[in-house]
C-alpha positions as CSV (number, residue, x, y, z in Angstrom):
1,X,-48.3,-73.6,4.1
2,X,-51.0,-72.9,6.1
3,X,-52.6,-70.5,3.2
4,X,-52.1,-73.5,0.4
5,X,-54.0,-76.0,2.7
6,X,-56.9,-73.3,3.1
7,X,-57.2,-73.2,-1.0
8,X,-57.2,-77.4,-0.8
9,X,-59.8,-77.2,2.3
10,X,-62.0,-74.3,0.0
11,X,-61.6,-76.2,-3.3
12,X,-63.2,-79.5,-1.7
13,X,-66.4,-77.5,0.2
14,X,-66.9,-75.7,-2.8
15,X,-66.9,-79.2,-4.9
16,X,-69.1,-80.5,-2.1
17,X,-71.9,-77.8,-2.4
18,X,-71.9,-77.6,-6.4
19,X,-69.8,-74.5,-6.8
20,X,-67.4,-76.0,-8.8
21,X,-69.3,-77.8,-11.2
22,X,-71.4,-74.2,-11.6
23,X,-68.4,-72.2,-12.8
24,X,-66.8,-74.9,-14.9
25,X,-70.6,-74.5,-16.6
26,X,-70.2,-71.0,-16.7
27,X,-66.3,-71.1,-18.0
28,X,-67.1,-73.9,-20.4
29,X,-64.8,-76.4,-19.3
30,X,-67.9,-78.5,-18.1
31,X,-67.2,-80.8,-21.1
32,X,-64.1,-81.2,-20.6
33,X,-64.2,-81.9,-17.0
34,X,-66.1,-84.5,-17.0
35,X,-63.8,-86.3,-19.7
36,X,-61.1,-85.9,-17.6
37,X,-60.4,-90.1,-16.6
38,X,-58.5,-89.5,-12.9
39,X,-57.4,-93.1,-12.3
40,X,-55.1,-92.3,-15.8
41,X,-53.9,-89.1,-13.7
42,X,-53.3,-90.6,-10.7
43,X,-49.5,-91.4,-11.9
44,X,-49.0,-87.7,-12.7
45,X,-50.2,-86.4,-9.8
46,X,-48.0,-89.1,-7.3
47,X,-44.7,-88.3,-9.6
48,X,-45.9,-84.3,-9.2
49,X,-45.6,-85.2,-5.2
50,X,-42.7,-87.2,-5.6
51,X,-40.4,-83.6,-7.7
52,X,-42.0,-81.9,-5.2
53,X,-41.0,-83.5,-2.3
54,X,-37.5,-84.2,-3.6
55,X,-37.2,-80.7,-4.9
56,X,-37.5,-79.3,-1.4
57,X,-35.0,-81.9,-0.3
58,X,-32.8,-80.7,-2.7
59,X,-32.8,-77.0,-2.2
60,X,-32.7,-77.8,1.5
61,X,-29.6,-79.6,1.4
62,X,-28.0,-77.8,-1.5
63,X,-28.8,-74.6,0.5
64,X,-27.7,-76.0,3.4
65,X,-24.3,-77.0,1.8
66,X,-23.9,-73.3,0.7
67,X,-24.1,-72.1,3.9
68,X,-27.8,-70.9,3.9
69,X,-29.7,-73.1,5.9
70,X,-33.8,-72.4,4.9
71,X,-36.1,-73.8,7.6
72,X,-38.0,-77.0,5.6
73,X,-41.2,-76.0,6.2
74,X,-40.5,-72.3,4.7
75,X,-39.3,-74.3,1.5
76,X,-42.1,-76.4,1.4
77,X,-44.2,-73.4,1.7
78,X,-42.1,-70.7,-0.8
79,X,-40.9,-72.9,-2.9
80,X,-44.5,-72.8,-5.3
81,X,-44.0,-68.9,-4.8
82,X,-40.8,-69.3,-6.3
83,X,-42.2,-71.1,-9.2
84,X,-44.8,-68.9,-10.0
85,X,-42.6,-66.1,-9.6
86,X,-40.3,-67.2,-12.5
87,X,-43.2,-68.1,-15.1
88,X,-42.5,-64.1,-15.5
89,X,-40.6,-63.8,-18.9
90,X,-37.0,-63.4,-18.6
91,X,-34.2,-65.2,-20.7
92,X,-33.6,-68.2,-18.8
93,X,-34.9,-67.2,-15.1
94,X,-32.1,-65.3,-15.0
95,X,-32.3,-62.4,-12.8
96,X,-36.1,-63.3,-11.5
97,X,-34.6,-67.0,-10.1
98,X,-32.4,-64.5,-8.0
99,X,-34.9,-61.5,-7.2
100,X,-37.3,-64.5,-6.1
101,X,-35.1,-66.5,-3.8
102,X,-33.6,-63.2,-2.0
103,X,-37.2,-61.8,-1.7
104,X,-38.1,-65.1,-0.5
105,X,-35.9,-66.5,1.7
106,X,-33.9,-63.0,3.1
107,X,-34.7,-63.9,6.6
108,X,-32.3,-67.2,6.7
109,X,-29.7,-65.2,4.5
110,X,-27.8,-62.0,2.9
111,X,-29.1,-61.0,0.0
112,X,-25.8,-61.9,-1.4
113,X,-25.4,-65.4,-0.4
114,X,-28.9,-65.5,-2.0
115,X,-28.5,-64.3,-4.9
116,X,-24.9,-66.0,-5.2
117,X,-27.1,-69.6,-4.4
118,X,-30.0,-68.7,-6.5
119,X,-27.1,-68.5,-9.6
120,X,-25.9,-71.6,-9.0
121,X,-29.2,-73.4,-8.8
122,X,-30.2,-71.6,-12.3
123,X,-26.8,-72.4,-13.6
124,X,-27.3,-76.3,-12.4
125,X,-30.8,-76.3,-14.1
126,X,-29.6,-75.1,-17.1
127,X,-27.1,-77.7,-17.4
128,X,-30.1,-80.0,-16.5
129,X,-32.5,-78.6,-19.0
130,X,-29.2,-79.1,-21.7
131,X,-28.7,-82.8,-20.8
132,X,-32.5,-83.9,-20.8
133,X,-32.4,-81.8,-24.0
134,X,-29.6,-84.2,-25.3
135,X,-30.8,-87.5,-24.3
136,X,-34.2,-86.5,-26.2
137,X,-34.0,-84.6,-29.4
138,X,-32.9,-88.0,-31.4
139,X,-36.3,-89.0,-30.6
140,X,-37.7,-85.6,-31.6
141,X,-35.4,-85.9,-34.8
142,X,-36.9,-89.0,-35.5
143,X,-40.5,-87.5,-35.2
144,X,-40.1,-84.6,-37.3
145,X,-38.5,-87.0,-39.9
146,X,-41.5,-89.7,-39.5
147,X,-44.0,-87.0,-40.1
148,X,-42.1,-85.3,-42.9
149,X,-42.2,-88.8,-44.5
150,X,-45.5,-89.2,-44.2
151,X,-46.8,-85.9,-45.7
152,X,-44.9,-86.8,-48.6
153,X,-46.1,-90.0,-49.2
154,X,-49.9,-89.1,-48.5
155,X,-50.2,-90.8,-45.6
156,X,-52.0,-89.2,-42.7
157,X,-50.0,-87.9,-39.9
158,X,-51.9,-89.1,-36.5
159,X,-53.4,-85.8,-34.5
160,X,-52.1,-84.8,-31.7
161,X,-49.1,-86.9,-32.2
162,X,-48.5,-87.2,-28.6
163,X,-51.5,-88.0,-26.5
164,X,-52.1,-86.4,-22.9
165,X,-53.4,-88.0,-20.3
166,X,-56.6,-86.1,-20.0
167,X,-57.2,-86.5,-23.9
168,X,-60.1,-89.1,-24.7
């Protein structure tokens, strides 16, 4: 925790002293950073701190109920690791979800009851993942149809379709 709040505390001095606006010049993101409207991303970022703070409820109680209980400061503090850790290819976090969480967390746990917890949560996620699939792809079904109706009547298809919150 203490090593995430160091990277906030550096981010800001180097913003303060002009750092930051340098190597976005030297990226060339400069642009594009100073297009970027951050009262229209203020909603992101508060529901990004909301999942956050109500996924580490979660896996603390879930844990908890499994027998395992993590200290909530070391979830608050591993849980990002976790996240990073399974942006590493796999089919369906399987596998890394499980390496990750016994790595992780093997001081409040076996590596079994670990790995046995880090199943279920994949498994649970994956029936998540299938449900918000579900309650969505009429609407995607609907877009694909809409712009396959407009192509074929000549009428322009609006670009991007879906706007971002950082677009202009």
């Amino acid at each position: 925790m203490v090593f995430g709040w160091t990277l906030v505390a550096a981010a800001v001095i180097a913003a303060r002293l002009g750092f930051w606006e340098r190597l976005l010049e030297q990226v060339g993101l400069r642009k594009w950073w100073a297009g970027v409207h951050w009262s229209q991303l203020l909603p992101f970022v508060a529901m990004f701190v909301g999942f956050a703070a109500s996924d580490v409820l979660v896996q603390g109680l879930a844990s908890r109920a499994f027998g395992i209980p993590i200290a909530w400061t070391a979830l608050m503090a591993r849980i990002p690791i976790l996240y990073l850790a399974i942006t590493v290819p796999s089919l369906g976090n399987f596998g890394i979800r499980e390496i990750a969480w016994s790595n992780l967390f093997g001081a409040y746990g076996s590596r079994e009851e670990l790995v046995a917890f880090a199943l279920w949560t994949n498994a649970i996620f994956l029936l998540m993942h299938v449900a918000i699939g579900v309650v969505f792809v009429k609407r995607a079904i609907e877009l694909v149809h809409g712009v396959e109706q407009a192509r074929r009547e000549g009428e322009e298809v609006p670009e991007p379709l879906l706007k971002e919150a950082a677009d202009r």
